[in-house]
C-alpha positions in Angstrom: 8.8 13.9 -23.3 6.0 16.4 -22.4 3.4 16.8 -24.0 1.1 19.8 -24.3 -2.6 20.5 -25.2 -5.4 23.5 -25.3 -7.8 21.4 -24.4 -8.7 21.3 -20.5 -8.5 17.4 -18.5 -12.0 15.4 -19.3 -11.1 13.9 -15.7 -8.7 14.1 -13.0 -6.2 11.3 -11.3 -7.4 9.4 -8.2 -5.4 7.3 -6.4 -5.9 5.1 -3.2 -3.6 4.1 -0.7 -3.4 1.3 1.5 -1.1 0.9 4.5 -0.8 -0.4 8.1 1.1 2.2 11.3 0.4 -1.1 13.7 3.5 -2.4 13.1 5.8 -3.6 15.9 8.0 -6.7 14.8 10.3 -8.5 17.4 14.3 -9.3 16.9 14.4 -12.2 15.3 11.0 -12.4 13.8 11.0 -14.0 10.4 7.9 -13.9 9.2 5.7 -10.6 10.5 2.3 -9.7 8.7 0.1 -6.6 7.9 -2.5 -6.1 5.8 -5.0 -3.6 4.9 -8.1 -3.5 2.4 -10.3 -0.9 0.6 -13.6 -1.1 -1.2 -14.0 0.9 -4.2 -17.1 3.7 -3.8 -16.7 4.0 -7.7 -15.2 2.7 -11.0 -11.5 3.3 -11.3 -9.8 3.1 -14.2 -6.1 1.6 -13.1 -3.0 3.3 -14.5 -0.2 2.2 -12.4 0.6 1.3 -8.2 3.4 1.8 -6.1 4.4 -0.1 -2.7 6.1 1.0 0.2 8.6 -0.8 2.7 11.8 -0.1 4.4 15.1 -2.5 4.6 13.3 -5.8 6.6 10.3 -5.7 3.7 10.3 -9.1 2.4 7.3 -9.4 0.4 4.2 -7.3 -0.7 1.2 -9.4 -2.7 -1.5 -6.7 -4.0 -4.9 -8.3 -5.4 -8.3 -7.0 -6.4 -11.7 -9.2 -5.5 -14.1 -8.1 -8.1 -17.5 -8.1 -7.2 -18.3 -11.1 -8.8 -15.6 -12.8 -7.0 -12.6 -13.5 -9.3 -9.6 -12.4 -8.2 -7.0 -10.2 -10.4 -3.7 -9.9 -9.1 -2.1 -6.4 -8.9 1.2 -6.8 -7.7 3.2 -9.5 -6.8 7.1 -8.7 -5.1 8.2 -11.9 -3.7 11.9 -10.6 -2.1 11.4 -7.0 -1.4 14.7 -5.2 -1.8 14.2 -1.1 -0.4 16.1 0.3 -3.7 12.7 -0.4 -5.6 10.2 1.8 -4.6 9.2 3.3 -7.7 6.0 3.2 -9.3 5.2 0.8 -11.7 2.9 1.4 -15.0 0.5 -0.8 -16.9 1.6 -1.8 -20.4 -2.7 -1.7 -20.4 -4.8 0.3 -18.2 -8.0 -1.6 -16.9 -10.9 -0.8 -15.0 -11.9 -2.2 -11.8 -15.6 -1.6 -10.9 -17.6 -0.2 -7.9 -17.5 -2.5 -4.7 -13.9 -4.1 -5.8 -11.7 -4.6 -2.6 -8.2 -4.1 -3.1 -6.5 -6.4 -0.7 -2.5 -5.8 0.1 -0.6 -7.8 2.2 2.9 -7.3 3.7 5.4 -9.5 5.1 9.2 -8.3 6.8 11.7 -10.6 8.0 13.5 -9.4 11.4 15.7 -12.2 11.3 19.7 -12.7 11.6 19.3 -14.5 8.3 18.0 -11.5 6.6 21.0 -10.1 4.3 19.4 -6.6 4.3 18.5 -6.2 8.1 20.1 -3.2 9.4 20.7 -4.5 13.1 23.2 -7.3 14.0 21.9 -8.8 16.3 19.0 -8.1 15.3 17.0 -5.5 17.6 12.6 -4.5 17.7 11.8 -2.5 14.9 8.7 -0.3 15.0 6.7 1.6 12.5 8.5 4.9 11.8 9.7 7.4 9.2 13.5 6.6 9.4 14.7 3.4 6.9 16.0 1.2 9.8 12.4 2.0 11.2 9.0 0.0 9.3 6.6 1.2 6.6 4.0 -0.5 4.9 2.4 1.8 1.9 0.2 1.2 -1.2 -0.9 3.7 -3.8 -2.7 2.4 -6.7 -3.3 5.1 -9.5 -6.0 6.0 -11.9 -8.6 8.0 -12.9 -12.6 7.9 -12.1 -15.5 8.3 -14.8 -16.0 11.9 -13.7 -16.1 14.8 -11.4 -18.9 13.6 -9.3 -17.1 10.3 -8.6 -13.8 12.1 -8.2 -15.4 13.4 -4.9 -17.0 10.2 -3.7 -13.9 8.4 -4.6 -11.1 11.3 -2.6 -14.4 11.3 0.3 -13.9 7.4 1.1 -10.1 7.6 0.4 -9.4 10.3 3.3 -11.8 8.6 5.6 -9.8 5.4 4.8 -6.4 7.0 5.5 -8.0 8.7 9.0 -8.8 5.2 10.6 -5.1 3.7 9.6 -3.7 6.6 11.4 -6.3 6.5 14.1 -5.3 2.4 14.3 -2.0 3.4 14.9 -2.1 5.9 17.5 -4.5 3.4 19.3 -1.7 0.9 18.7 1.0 3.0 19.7 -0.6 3.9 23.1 -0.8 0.5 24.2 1.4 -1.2 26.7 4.3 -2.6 24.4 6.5 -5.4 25.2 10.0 -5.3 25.7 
């Protein structure tokens, strides 16, 4: 249902995403990694994540390193399957404070023994938009204490996203094997 109200939002969503564009996976590789991390400017509030791969995905493992060290595990998909991208909620929300790395990890297997490869024989697969192409994407959602660290929070977020696509045009214009 929908619910409506008078009253005007105390605070506003935030989000960050995590994601790799240097991906470039051989035929016949079963095991390929990427990985990416981000260090929270601010406290977040979690609400729900969503991950991101195409048909080869095999696994995604999602954790948080507080600043005192423990580790909290996000999100754990141990055999990927591409007709489950959908964002997931919290039964409960929890925060996860300032300096907190969110750590995600990906995994794709390129292999002939992969039931949901796209390619028989199976063939290089590089980062792309198209599903016989490769993703890898994070997007864990929430909401910040207030307006101030909304802006901190969306500042380090885009500057986040500009270096992964800067990594993979620097990747990407490299001499590629065959």
């Amino acid at each position: 249902g929908i619910y409506l109200t008078d009253k005007k939002p105390q605070r506003g969503m935030i989000m960050l995403m995590l994601g790799s564009e240097e991906i470039d996976i051989p035929a016949g590789q079963k095991e390929y990694r990427a990985s990416d991390r981000f260090k929270l400017p601010v406290d977040m509030e979690v609400r729900d994540i969503w991950a991101h791969m195409h048909c080869i995905g095999k696994t995604v493992d999602v954790k948080a390193i507080l600043p005192d060290g423990t580790k909290k595990s996000l999100l754990k998909i141990s055999d990927w399957d591409f007709n489950w991208q959908d964002s997931y909620i919290y039964k409960q929300r929890f925060k996860l404070p300032k300096g907190t790395i969110v750590q995600a990890d990906w995994t794709w297997d390129n292999s002939a023994t992969n039931p949901s490869n796209p390619f028989s024989p199976p063939r290089r697969i590089m980062h792309g938009e198209g599903s016989t192409d490769e993703m890898s994407g994070l997007v864990v959602g929430g909401v910040a204490n207030n307006w101030v660290d909304e802006v901190v929070h969306w500042t380090a977020v885009i500057g986040h996203y500009l270096e992964i696509v800067d990594k993979g045009k620097k990747f990407k214009s490299r001499p590629q094997e065959k």
